[in-house]
N, C-alpha and C positions, 0 to 999 in steps of 0.2 A: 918403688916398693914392689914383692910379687908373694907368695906362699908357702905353704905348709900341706902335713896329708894327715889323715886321719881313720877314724873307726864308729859304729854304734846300735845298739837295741831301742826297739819302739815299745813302748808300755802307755799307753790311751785306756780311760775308760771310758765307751764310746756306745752307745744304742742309735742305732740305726733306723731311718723313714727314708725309704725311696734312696735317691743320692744325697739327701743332706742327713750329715750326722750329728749330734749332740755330746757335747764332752764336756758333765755334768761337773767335773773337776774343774777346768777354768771356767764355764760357762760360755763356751765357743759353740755356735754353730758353724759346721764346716761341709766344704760339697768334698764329694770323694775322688777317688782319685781317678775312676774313671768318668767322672761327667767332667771334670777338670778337662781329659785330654789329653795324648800323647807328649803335648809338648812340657807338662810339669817336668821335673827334672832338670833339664836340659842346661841352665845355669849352672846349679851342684857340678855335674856332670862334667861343664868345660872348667869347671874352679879343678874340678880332681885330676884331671889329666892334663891339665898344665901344672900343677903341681909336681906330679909324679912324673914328669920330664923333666921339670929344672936340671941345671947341673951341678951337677957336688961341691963346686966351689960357692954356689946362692945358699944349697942346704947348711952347707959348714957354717956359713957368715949368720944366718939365720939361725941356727944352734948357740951359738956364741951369745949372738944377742940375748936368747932367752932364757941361757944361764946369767949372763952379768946381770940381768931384773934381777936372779931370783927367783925363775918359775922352772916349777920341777915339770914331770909327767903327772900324768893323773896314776893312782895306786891301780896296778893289776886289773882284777877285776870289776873295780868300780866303775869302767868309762862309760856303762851303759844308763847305769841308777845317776851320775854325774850330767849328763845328757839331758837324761828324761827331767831333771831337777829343773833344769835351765830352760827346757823347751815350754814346762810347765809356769814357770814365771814370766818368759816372753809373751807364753799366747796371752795370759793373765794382761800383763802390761797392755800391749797392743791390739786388744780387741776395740773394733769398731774404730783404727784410727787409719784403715785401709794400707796397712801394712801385711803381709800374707805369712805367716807360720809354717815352712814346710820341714819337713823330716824326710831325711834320706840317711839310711844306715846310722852309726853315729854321729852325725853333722845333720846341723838345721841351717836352714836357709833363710833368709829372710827378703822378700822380695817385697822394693821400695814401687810404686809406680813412679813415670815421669812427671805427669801430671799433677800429682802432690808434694814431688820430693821437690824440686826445681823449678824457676820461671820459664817461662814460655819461651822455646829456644834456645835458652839458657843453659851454662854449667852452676848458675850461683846458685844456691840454697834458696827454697822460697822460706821465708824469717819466720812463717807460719807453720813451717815444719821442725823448728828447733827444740819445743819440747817434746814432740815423741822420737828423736834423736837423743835427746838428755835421756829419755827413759830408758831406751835402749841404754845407755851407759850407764845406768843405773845396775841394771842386769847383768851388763858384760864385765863389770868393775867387778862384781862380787864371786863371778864364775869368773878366774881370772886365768883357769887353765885351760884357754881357749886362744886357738890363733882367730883374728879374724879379716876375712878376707874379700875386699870389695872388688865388687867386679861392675862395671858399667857396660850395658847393652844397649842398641837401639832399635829402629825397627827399617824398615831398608831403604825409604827414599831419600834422594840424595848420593853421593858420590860415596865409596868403600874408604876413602883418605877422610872424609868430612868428617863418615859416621864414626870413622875408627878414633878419629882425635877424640872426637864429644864421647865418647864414652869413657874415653880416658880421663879426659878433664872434668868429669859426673865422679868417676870414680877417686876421683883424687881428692874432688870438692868435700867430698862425706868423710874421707879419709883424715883429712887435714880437721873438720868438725869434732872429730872423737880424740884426734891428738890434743884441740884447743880444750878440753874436758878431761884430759886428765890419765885418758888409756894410753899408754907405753908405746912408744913405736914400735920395739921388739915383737909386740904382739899384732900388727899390723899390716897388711900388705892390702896394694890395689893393684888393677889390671882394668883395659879395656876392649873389649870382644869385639865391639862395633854390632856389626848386623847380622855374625855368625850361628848366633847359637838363638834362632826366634824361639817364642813359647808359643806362637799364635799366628795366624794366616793373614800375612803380612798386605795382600788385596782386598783388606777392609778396613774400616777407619778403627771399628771395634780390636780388631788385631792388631794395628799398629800401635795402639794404645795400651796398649798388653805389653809388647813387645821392648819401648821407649820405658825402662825402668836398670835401677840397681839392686843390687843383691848383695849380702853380709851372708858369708857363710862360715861358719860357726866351727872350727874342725878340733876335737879337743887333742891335748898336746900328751901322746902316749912316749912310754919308754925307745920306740922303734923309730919315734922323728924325730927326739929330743940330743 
């Protein structure tokens, strides 16, 4: 499986202390984005530009599919209030279940850690992660004009062939979880980065534990991908 591209507006209601903010709407507290660090992003970032390389014959195939669903585009101007809707349900969902909320232009991010998603050296699900994976399908079921695109990363020890498999086979594992629940392939793609794209300073144990995660990013389905 691989992806899609996308667009989007950010609308927070958010009061600010220091680096941590309050988003009296879900009831998140959250650090900003600069006590976060350079490296936020970084996921989104290789999801979008390997999208927008594919070659026209992956886009066509993936167009196809997600006219035979049945999934149109999102209406014109709505992709950004559509967005804000869905990002406002996920952080709701996902609080405190150490899954991460991010927003980059139209597309959220959602970054899984390794340590909670998966056993220890593992690509298989850890079975205590299965319901805030349902919940996510909860959410992604009902916003259904969304691609969504897993990407598995890791953090650099080890050989560039090792990390590059495991991350594929992280990203496939989550992928195949949301197929057995019900979401459409059509709307589905994974990818594995390996140890390409770190969020975090990969000469500390704290970093590499950063870094050893997957990511679901959310890109909604406009007139221009469709």
């Amino acid at each position: 499986m691989k992806k899609l591209f996308v667009m989007i507006t950010l609308a927070s209601l958010v009061l600010s202390s220091g680096c941590e903010t309050f988003d009296p709407y879900t009831g998140e507290s959250k650090t900003s984005n600069t006590a976060k660090g350079a490296g936020i992003g970084a996921g989104i970032g290789a999801v979008l530009a390997y999208v927008a390389n594919r070659d026209e014959s992956a886009k066509k195939r993936k167009k196809k599919m997600l006219q035979a669903a049945g999934i149109g585009a999102i209406a014109g101007g709505g992709i950004g209030y559509y967005m804000d809707t869905q990002e406002a349900r996920l952080r709701k969902t996902l609080r405190d279940t150490g899954v991460s909320v991010e927003r980059d232009g139209n597309n959220i991010n959602l970054i899984m850690p390794g340590n909670i998603t998966f056993v220890t050296n593992g690509y298989d699900l850890n079975s205590g992660f299965y319901e805030v994976l349902d919940s996510v399908v909860l959410v992604v079921q009902e916003f259904e004009k969304t691609i969504i695109v897993v990407a598995g990363h890791t953090d650099s020890t080890g050989s560039n062939a090792y990390n590059q498999q495991l991350s594929e086979r992280r990203a496939e594992s989550v992928a195949r979880y949301l197929l057995s629940k019900g979401v459409i392939e059509a709307r589905i793609e994974s990818v594995g980065f390996g140890e390409d794209h770190p969020i975090a300073d990969n000469s500390t144990d704290a970093g590499r534990a950063l870094n050893r995660r997957v990511e679901l990013s959310l890109l909604p389905i406009t007139e221009e991908n469709l």
